[in-house]
N, CA and C of each residue as an Amber inpcrd file, in Angstrom:
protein
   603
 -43.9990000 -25.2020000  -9.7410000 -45.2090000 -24.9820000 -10.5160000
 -46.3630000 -24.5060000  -9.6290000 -46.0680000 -24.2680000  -8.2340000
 -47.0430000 -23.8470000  -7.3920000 -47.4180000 -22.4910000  -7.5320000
 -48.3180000 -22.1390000  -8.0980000 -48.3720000 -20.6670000  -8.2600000
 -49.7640000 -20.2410000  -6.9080000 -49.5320000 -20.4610000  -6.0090000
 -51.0200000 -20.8110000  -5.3650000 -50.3430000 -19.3370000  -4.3030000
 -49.1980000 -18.5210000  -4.0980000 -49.3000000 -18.0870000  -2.9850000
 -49.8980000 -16.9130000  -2.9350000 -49.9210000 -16.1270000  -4.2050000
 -50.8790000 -15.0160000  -4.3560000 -52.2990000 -14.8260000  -4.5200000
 -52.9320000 -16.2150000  -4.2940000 -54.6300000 -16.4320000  -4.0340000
 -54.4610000 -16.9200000  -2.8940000 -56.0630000 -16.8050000  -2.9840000
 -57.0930000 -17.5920000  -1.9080000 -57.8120000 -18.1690000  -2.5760000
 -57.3310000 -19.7570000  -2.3270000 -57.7920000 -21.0590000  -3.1240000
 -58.1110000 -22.2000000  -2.7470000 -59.1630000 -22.6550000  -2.3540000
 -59.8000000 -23.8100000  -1.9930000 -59.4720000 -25.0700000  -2.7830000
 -59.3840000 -26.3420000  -2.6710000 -59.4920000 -27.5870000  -3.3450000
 -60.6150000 -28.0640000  -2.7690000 -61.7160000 -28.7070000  -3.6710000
 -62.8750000 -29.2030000  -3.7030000 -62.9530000 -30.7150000  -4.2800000
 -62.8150000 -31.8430000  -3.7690000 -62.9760000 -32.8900000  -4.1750000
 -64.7610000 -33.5070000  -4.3130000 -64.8960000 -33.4500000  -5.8000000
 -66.2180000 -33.6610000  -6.1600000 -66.4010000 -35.1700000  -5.8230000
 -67.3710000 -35.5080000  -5.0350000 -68.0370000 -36.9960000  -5.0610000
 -69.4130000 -37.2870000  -4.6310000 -69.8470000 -36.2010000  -5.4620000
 -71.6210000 -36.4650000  -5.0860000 -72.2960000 -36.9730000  -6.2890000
 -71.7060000 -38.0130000  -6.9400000 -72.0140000 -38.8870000  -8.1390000
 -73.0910000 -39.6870000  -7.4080000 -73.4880000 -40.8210000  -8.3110000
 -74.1760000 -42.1130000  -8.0120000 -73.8800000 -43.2220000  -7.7650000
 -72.1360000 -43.4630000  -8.7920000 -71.7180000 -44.3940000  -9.3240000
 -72.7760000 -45.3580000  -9.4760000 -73.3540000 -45.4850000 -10.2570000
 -74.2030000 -46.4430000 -11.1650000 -73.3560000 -47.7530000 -12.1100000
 -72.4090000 -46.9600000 -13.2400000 -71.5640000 -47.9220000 -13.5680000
 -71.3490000 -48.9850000 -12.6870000 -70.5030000 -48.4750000 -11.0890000
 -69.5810000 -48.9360000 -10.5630000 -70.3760000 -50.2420000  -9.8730000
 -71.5110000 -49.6070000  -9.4440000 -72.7420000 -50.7320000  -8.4950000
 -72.2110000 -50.6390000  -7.2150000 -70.9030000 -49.6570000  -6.8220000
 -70.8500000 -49.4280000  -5.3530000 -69.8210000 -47.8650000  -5.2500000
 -70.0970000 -47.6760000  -3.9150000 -69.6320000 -46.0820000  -4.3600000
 -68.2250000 -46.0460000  -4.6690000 -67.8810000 -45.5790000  -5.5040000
 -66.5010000 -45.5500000  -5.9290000 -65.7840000 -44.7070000  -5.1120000
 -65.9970000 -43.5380000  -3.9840000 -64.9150000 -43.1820000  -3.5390000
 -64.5810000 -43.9480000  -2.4220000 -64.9210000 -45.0650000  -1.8060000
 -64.6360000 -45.8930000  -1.0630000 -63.9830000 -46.7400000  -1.5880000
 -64.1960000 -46.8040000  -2.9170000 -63.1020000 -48.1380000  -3.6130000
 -61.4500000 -47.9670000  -2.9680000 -60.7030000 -48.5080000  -2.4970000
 -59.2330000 -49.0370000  -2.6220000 -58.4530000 -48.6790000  -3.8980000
 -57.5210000 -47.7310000  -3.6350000 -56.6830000 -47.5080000  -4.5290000
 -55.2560000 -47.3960000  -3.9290000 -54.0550000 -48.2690000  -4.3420000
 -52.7410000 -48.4150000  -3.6130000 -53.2880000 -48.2890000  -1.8240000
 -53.9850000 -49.0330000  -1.4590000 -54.2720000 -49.2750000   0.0030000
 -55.2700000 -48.4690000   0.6000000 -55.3640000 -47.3010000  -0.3710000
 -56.5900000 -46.3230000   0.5930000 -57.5230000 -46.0160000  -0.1990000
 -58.6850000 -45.7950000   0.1960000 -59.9960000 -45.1590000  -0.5590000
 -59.9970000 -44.3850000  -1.5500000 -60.2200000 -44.0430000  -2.8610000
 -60.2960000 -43.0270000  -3.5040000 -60.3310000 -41.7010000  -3.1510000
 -61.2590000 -41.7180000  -2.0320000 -61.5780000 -40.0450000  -1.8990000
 -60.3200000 -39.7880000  -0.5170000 -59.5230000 -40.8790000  -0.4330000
 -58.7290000 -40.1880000   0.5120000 -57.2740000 -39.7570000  -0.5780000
 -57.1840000 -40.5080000  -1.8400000 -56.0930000 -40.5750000  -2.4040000
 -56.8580000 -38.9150000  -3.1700000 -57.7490000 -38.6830000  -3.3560000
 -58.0510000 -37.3020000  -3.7300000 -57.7240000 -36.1490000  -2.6550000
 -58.1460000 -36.5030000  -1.6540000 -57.9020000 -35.4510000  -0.4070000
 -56.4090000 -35.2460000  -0.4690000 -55.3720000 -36.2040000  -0.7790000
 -54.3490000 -36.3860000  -0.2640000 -53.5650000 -35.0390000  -1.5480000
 -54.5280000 -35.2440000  -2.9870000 -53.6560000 -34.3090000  -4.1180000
 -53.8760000 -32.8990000  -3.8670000 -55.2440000 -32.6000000  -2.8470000
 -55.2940000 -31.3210000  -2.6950000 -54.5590000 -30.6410000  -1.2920000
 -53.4840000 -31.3680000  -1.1940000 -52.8990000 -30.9220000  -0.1940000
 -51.9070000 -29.7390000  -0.2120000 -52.0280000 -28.9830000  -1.1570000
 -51.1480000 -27.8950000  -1.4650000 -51.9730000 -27.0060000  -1.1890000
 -53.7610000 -26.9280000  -1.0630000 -54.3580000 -25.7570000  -0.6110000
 -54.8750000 -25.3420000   1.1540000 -55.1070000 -24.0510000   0.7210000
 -55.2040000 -23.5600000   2.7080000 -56.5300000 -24.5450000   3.1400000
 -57.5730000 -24.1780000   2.3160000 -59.0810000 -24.9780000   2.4680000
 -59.4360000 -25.9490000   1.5260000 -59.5410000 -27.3320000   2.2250000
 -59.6210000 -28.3890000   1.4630000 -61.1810000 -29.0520000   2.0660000
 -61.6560000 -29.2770000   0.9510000 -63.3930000 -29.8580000   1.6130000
 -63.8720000 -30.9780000   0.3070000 -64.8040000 -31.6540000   0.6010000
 -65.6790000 -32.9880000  -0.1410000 -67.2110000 -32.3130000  -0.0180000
 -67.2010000 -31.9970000  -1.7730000 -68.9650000 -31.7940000  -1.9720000
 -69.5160000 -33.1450000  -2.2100000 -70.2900000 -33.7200000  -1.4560000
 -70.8040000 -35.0070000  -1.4550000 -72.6990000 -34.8360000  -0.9880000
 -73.3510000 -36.0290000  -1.9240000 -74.8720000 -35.8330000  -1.1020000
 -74.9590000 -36.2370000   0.1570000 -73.5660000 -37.3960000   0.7650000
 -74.4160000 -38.2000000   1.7990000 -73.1000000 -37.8090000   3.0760000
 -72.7680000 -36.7130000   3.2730000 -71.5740000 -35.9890000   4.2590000
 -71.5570000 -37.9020000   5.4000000 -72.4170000 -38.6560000   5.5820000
 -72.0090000 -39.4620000   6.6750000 -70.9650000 -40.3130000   6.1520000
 -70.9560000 -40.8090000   5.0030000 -70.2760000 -41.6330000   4.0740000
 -68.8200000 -41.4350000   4.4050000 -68.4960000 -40.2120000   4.2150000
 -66.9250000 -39.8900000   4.1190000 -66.3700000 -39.1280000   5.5430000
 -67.4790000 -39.2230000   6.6960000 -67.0480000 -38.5600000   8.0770000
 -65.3510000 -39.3180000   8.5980000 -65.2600000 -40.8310000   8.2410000
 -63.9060000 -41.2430000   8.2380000 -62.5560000 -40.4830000   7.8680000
 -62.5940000 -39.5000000   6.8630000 -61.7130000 -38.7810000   6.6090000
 -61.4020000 -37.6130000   7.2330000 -61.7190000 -37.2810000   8.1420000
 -61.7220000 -35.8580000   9.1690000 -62.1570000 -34.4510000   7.9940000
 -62.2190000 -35.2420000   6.4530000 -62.5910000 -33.3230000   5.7230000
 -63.6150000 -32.7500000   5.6620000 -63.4650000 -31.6210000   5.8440000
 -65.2910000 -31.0670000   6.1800000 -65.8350000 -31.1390000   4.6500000
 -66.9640000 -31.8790000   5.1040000 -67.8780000 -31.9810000   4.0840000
 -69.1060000 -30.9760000   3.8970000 -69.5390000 -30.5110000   2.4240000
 -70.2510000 -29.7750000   1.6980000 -71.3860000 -30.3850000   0.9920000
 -72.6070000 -30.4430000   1.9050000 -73.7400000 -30.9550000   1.3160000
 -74.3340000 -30.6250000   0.4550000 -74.3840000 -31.4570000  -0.7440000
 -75.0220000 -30.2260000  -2.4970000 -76.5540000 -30.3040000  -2.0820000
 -76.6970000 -28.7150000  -2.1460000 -77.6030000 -28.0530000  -2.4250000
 -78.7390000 -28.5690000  -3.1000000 -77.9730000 -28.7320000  -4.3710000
 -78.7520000 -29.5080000  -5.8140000 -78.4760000 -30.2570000  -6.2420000
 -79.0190000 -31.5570000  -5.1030000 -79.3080000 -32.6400000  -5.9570000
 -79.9410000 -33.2080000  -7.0980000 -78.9900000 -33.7920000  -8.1030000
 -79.9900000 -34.2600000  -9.3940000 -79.0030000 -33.0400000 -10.6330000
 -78.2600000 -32.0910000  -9.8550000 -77.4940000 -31.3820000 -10.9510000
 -76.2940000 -31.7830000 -11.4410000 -75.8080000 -32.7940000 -11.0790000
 -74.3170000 -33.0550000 -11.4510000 -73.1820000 -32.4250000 -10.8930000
 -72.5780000 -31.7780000 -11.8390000 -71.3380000 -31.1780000 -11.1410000
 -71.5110000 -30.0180000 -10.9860000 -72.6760000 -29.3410000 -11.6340000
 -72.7570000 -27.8020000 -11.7690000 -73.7650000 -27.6660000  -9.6340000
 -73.9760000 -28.5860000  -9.4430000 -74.5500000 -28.4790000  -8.0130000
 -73.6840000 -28.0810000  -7.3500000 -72.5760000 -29.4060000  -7.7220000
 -71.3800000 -28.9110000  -6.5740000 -70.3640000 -28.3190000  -6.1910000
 -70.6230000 -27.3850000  -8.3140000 -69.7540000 -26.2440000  -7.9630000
 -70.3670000 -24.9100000  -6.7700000 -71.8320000 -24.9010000  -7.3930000
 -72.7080000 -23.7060000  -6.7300000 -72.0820000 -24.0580000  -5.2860000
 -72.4160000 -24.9010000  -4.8770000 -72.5750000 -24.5630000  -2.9660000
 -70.9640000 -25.2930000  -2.6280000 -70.0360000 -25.6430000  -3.7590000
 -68.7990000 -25.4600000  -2.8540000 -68.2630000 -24.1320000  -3.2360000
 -68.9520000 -23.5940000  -4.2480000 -68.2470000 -21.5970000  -3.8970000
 -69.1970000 -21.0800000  -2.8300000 -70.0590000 -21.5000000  -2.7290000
 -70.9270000 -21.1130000  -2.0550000 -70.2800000 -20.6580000  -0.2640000
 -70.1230000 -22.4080000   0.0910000 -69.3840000 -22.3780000   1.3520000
 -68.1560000 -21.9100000   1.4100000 -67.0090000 -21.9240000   0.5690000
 -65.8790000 -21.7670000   0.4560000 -65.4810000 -20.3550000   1.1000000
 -64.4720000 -20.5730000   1.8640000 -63.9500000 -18.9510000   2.6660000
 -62.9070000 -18.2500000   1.8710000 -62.5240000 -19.1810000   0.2750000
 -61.5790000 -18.7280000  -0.2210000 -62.3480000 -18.2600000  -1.4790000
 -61.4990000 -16.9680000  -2.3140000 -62.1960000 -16.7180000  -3.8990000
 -62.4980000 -17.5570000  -4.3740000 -61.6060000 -18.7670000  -4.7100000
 -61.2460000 -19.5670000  -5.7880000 -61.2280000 -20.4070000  -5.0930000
 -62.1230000 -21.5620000  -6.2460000 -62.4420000 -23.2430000  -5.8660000
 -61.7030000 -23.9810000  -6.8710000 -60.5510000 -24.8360000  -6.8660000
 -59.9570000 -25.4510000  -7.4660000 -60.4860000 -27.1840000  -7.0810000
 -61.1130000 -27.8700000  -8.3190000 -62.1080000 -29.3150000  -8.4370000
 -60.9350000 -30.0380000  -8.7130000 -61.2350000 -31.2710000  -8.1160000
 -61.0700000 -32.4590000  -8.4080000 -62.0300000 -33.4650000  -8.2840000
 -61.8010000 -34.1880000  -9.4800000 -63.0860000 -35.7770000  -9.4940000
 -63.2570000 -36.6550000  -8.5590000 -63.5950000 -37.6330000  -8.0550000
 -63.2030000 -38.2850000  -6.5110000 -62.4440000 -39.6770000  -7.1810000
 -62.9220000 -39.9850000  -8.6870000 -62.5470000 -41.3130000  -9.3590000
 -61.5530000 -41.3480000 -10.1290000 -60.6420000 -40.4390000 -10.2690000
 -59.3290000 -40.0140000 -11.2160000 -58.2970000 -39.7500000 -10.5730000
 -57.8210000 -40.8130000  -9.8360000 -56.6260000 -40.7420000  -8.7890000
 -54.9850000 -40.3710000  -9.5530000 -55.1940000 -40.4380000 -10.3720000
 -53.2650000 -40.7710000 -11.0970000 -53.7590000 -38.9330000 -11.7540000
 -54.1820000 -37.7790000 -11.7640000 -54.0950000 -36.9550000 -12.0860000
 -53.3400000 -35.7880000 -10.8760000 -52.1640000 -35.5240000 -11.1460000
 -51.0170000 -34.9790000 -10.6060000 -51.2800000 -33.5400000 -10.0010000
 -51.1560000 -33.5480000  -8.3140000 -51.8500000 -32.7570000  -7.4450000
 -50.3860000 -31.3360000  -8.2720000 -49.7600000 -31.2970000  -8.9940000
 -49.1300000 -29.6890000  -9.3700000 -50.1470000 -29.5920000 -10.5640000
 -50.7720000 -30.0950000 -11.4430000 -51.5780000 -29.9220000 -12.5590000
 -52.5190000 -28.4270000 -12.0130000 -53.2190000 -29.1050000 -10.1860000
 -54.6090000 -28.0570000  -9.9250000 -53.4990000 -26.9350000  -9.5220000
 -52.5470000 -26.6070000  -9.3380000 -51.6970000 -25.4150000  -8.8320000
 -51.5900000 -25.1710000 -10.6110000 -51.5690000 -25.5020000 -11.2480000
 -51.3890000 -24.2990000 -12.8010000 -52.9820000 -24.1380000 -12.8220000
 -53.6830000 -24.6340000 -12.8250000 -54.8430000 -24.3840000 -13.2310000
 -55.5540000 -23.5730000 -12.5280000 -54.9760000 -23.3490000 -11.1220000
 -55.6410000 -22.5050000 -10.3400000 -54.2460000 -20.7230000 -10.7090000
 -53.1950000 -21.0230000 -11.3630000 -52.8880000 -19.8290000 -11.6920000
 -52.9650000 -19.2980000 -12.4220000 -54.0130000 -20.2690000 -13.8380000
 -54.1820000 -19.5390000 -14.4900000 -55.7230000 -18.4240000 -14.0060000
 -56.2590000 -19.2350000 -13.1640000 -57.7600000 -18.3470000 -12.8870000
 -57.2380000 -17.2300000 -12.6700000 -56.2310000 -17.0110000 -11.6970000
 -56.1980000 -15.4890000 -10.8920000 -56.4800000 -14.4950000 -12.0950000
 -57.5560000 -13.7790000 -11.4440000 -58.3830000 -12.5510000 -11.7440000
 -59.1770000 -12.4880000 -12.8710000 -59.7710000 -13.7540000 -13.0660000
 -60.4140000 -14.2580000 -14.0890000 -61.6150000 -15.1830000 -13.1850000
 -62.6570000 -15.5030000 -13.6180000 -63.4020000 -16.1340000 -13.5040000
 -63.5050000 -17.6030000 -13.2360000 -63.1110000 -18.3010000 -14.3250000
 -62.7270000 -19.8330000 -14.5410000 -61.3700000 -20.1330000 -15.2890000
 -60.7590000 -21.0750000 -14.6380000 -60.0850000 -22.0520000 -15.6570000
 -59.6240000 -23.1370000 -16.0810000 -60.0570000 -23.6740000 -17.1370000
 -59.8270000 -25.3950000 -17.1790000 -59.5890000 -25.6420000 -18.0540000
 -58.6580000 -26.9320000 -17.9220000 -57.6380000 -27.5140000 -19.1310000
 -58.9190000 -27.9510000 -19.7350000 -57.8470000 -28.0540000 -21.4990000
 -58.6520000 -28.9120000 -22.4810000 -58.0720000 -29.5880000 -23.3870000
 -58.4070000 -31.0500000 -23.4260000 -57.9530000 -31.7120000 -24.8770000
 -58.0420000 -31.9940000 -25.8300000 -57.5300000 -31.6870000 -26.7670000
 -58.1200000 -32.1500000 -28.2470000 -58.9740000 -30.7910000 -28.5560000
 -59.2850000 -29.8940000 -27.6090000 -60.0430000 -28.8540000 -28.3040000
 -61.6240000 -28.9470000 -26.5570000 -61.3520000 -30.2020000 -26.2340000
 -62.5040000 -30.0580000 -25.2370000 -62.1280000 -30.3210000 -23.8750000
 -63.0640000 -29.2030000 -23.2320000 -62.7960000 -28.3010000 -21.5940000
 -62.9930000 -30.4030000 -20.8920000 -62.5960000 -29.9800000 -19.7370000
 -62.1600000 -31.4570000 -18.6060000 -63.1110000 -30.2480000 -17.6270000
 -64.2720000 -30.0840000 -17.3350000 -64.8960000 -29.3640000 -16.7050000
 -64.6530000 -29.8920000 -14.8680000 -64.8040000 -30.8480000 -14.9030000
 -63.8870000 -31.4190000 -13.2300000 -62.9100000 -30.9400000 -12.6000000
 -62.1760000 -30.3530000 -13.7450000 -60.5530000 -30.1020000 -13.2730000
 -60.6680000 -28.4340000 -12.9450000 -61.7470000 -28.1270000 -13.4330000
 -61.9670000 -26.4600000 -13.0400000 -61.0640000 -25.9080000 -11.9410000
 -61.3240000 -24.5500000 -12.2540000 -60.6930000 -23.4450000 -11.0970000
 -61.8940000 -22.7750000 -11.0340000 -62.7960000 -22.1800000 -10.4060000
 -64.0030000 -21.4250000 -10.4440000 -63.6610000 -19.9310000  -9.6460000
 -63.8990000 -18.6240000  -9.7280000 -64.1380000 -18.1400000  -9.0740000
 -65.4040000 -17.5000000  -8.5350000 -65.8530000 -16.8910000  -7.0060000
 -66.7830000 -16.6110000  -6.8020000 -67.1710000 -16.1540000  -7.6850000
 -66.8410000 -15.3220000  -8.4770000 -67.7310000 -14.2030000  -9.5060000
 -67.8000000 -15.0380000 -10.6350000 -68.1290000 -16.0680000 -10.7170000
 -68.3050000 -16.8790000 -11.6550000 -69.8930000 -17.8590000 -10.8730000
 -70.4830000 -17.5050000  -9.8300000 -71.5270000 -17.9040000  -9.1110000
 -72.7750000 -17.7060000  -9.3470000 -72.9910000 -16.1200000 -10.2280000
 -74.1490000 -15.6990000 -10.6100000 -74.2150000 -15.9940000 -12.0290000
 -73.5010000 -17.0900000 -13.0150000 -73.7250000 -17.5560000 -14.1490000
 -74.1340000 -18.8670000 -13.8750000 -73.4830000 -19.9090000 -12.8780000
 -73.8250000 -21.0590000 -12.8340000 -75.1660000 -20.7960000 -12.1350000
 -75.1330000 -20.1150000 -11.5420000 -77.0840000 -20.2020000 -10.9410000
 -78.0620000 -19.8050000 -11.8720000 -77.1190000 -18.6110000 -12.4620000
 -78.6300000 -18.9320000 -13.8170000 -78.9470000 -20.0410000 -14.7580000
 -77.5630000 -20.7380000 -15.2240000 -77.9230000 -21.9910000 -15.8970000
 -78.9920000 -23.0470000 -14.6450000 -78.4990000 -22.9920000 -13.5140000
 -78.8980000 -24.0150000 -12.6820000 -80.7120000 -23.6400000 -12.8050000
 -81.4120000 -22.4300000 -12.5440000 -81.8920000 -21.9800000 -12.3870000
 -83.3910000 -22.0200000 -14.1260000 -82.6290000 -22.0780000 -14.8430000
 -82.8730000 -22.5330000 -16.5190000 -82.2370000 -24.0110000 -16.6070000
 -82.1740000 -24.8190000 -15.4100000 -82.7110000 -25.8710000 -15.6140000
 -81.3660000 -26.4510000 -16.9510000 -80.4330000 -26.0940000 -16.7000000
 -79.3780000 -26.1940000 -17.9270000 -77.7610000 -26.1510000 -17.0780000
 -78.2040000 -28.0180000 -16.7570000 -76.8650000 -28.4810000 -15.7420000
 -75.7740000 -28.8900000 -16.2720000 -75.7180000 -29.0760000 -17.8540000
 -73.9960000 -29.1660000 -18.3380000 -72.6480000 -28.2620000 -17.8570000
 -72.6070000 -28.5500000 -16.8610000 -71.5120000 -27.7330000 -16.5850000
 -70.6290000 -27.1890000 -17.6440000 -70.1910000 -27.5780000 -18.8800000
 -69.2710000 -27.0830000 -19.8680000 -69.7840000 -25.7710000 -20.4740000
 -71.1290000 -25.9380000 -19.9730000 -71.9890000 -24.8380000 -20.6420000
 -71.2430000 -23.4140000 -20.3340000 -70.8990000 -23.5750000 -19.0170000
 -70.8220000 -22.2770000 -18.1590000 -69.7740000 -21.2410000 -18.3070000
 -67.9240000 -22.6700000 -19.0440000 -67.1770000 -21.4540000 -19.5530000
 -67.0810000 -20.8220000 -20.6340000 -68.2230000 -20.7440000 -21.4170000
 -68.3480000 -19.6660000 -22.5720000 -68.7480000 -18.4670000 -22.1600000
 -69.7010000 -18.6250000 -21.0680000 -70.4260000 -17.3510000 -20.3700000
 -69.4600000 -16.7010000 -19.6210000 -68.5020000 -16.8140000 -19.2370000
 -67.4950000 -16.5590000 -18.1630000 -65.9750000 -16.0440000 -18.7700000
 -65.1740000 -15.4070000 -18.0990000 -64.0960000 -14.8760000 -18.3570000
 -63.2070000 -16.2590000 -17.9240000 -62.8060000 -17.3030000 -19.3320000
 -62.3150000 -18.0800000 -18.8330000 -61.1030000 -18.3910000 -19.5290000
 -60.2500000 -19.1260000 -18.7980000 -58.5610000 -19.2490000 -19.2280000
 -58.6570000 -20.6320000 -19.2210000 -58.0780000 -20.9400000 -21.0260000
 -58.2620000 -22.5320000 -21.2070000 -56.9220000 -23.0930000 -21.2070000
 -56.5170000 -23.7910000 -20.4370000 -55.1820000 -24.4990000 -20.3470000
 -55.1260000 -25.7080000 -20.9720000 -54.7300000 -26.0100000 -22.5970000
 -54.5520000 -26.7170000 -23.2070000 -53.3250000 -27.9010000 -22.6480000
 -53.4590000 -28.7850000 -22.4980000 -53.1960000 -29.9520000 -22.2980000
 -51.7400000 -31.0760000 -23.1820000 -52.2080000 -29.8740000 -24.0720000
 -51.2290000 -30.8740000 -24.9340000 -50.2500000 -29.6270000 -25.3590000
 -50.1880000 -28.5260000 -24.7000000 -49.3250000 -27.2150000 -25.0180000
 -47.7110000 -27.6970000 -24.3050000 -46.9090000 -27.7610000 -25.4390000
 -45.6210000 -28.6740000 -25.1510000 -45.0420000 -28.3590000 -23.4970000
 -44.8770000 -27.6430000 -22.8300000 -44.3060000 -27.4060000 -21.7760000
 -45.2520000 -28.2400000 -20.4320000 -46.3750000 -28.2840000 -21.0770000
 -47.2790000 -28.9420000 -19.5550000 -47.0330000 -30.4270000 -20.0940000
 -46.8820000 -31.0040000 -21.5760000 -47.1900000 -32.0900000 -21.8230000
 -45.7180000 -32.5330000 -21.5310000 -44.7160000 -32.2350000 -21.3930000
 -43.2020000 -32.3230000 -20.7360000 -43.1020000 -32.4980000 -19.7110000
 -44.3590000 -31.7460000 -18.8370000 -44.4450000 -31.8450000 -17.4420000
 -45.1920000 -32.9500000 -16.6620000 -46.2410000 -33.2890000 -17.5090000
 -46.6300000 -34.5710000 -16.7430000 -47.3160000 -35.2310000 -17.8600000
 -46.7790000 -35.3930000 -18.9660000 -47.0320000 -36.5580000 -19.8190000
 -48.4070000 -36.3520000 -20.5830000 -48.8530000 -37.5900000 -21.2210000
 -49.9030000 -37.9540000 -22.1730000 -51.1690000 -37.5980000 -21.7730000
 -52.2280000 -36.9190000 -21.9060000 -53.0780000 -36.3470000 -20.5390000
 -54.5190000 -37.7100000 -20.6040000 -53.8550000 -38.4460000 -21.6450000
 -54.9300000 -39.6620000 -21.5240000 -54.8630000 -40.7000000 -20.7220000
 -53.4990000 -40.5360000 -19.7260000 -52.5360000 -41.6980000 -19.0690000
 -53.3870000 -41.0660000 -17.8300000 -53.0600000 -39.6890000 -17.1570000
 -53.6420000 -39.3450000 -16.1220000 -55.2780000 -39.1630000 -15.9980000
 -56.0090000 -38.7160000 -16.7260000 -57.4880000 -38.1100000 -17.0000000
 -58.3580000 -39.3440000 -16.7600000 -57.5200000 -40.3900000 -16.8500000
 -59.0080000 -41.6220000 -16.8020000 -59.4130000 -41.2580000 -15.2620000
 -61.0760000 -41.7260000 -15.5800000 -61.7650000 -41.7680000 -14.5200000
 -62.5450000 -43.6300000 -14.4260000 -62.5000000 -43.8330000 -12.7290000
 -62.9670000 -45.0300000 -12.6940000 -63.9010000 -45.5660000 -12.4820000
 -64.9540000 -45.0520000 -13.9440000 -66.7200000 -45.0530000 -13.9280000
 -67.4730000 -46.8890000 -13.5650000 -66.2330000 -47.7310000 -14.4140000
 -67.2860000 -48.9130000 -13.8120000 -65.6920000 -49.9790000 -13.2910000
 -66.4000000 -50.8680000 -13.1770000 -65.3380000 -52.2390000 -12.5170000
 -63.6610000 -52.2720000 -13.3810000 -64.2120000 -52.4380000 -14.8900000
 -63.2580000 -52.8820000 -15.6610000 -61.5890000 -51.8860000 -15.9420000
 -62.5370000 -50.5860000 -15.5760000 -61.6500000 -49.1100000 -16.1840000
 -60.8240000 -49.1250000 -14.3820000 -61.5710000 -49.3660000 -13.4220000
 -60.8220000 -49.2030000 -12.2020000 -59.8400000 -50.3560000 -11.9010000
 -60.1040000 -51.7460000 -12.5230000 -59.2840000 -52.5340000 -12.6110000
 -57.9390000 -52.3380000 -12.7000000 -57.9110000 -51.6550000 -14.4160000
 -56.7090000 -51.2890000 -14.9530000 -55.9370000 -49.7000000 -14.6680000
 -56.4250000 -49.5600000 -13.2190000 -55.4940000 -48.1400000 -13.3170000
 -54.7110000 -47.8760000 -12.6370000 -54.4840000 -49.3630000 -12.1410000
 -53.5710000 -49.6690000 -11.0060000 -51.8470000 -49.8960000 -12.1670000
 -52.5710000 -50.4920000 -13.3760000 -51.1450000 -50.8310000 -14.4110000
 -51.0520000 -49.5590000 -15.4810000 -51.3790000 -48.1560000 -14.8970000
 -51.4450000 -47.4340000 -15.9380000 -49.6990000 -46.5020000 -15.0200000
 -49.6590000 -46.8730000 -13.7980000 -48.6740000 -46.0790000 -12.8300000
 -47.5140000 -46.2540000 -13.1880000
């Protein structure tokens, strides 16, 4: 399912959250023995350039991955798409969340084949985009800066504006391939949800 050899494709592990829910940073949380953001580093291991958009780069210097200081703080995810295409030496930025460990490192290899020569692409369920799980390409840089720019940080906003390829989720051949997409997709916003995602494996 690796369709990754005819790009140039980055993996971007997003963790420039707050965790507020959590009351401590969640990519340091412990998951099967190691940190979150290392069990994320570990799914993007199928790409050439692998990096962490984070606000506080000292936090995660433990992991040897070069870290990507957002730009724009206070934007969410649409910050850390801008300046990880920004930095990125590859076309294409393929995201991951830092708090959604059980989501299956071949998932970002379809999602990054569907981008090729397209703009964006990201699965959706039920009818709605998983904007985290993106594929971005550079030329998809001068739309998110104008939303950023108009002050209009919903990232979901951005693949209507864009030449984008929606990889439905529940389209029988992917849902054959790695199951129920509600089993993998959780994210572990506060105590109770990270508890249980150790018995979701």
């Amino acid at each position: 399912m690796n369709k990754l050899k005819d790009m140039s494709v980055a993996g971007c592990v997003l963790a420039g959250g707050q965790s507020r829910r959590m009351g401590t940073d969640k990519a340091l949380l412990e998951f099967e023995g190691k940190p979150l953001i290392a069990c994320a580093l570990e799914r993007l291991s199928g790409f050439s350039e692998i990096f962490v958009s984070a606000a506080a780069a000292e936090s995660y210097a433990f992991t040897g991955a070069r870290i990507v200081p957002d730009e724009h703080p206070g934007m969410g995810p649409l910050g850390g798409f801008i300046s990880a295409l920004r930095a990125a030496d590859s076309d294409y930025v393929c995201f991951r969340p830092v708090d959604a460990p059980l989501i299956p490192a071949e998932l970002h290899y379809l999602i990054a084949g569907a981008c090729l020569g397209k703009d964006a692409a990201v699965p959706t369920v039920n009818g709605f985009a998983e904007p985290l799980l993106a594929c971005l390409s550079k030329t998809a840089l001068t739309v998110l800066e104008e939303l950023a720019s108009g002050k209009n940080y919903k990232a979901g906003d951005a693949f209507p504006l864009l030449e984008t390829a929606y990889v439905t989720l529940e389209n029988p051949d992917i849902f054959s391939a790695f199951g129920e997409p509600s089993a993998y997709l959780v994210n572990a916003n506060d105590p109770d949800t990270f508890a249980k995602l150790g018995k979701r494996r």
